[in-house]
FIDO-861438 format. One line per 2 residues: number of its first residue (from 1); their letters; for each residue x, y, z of C-alpha. Coordinates in steps of 0.001 Angstrom, whole numbers, plus 500000, padded with zeros to 6 digits. Layout:
N
NUM) a) X Y Z ~ ... .
# end
This chain:
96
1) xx) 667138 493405 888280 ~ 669938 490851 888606 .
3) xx) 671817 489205 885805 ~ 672530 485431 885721 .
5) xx) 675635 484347 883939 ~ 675044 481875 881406 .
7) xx) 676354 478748 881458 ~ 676288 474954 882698 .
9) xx) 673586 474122 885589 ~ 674245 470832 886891 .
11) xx) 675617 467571 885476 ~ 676169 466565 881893 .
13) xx) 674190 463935 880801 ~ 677132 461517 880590 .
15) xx) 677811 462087 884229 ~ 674245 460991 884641 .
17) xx) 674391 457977 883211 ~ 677413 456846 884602 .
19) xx) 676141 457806 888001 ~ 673417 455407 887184 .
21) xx) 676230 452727 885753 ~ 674262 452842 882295 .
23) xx) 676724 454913 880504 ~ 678328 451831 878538 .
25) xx) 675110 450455 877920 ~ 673573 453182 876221 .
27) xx) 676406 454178 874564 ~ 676776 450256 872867 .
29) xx) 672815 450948 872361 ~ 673392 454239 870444 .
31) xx) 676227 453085 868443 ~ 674019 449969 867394 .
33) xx) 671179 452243 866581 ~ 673387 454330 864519 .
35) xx) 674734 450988 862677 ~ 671063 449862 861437 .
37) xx) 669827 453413 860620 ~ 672681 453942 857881 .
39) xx) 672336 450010 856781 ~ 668476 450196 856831 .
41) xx) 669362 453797 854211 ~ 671132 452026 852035 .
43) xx) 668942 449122 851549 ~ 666100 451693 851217 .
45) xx) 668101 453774 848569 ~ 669158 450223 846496 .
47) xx) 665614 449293 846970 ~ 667067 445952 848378 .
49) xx) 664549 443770 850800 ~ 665976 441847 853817 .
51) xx) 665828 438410 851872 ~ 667841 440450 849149 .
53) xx) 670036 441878 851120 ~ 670640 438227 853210 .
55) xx) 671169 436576 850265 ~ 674026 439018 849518 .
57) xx) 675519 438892 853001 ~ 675333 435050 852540 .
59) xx) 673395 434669 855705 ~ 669981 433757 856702 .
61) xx) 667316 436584 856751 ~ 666995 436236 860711 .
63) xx) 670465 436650 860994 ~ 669712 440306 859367 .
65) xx) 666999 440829 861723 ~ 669444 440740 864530 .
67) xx) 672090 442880 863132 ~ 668992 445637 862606 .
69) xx) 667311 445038 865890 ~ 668975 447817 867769 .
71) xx) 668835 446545 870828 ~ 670869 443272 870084 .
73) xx) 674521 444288 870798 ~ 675560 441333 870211 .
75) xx) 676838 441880 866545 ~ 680187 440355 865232 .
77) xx) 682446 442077 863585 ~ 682568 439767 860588 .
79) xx) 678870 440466 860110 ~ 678881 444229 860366 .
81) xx) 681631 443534 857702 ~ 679480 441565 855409 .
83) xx) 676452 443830 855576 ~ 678933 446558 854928 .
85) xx) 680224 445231 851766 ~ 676859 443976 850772 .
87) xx) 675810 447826 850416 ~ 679318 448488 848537 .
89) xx) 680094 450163 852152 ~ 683561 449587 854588 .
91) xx) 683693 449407 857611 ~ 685565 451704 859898 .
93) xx) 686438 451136 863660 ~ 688779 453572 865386 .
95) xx) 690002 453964 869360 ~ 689175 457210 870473 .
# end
């Protein structure tokens, strides 16, 4: 009986993707996701509704869709910043 050492067989998923030139894509896609999931918690755990939580951003309710619809990238920064502070929330960018 052989043995097989254990470790990596064939590419990372990364290195998939980017063979594929989707890496950026999905990346902006999973960060996005990410985004709506935690504001879409804490509007759950404040019991807030989207008009509720527009009217506290101080933007229409369609605007809100957007920033939840994960796959609109399109988000500015001043509005993750609003919905942020609307949830008593900061927001945090860093270069990595």
């Amino acid at each position: 009986m052989t043995h097989r050492k254990k470790g990596k067989v064939g590419s990372s998923f990364d290195g998939v993707l980017a063979e594929q030139g989707i890496l950026e894509e999905c990346e902006e896609q999973a960060i996005k996701q990410i985004l709506a999931d935690q504001i879409k918690a804490a509007m759950e755990r404040e019991r807030l509704t989207k008009a509720a939580m527009a009217i506290r951003m101080q933007t229409s309710r369609r605007a809100l869709d957007r920033l939840l619809d994960p796959g609109n990238t399109s988000v500015t920064l001043h509005t993750l910043q609003r919905a942020a502070a609307a949830i008593g929330r900061q927001l945090r960018l860093e270069l990595v």
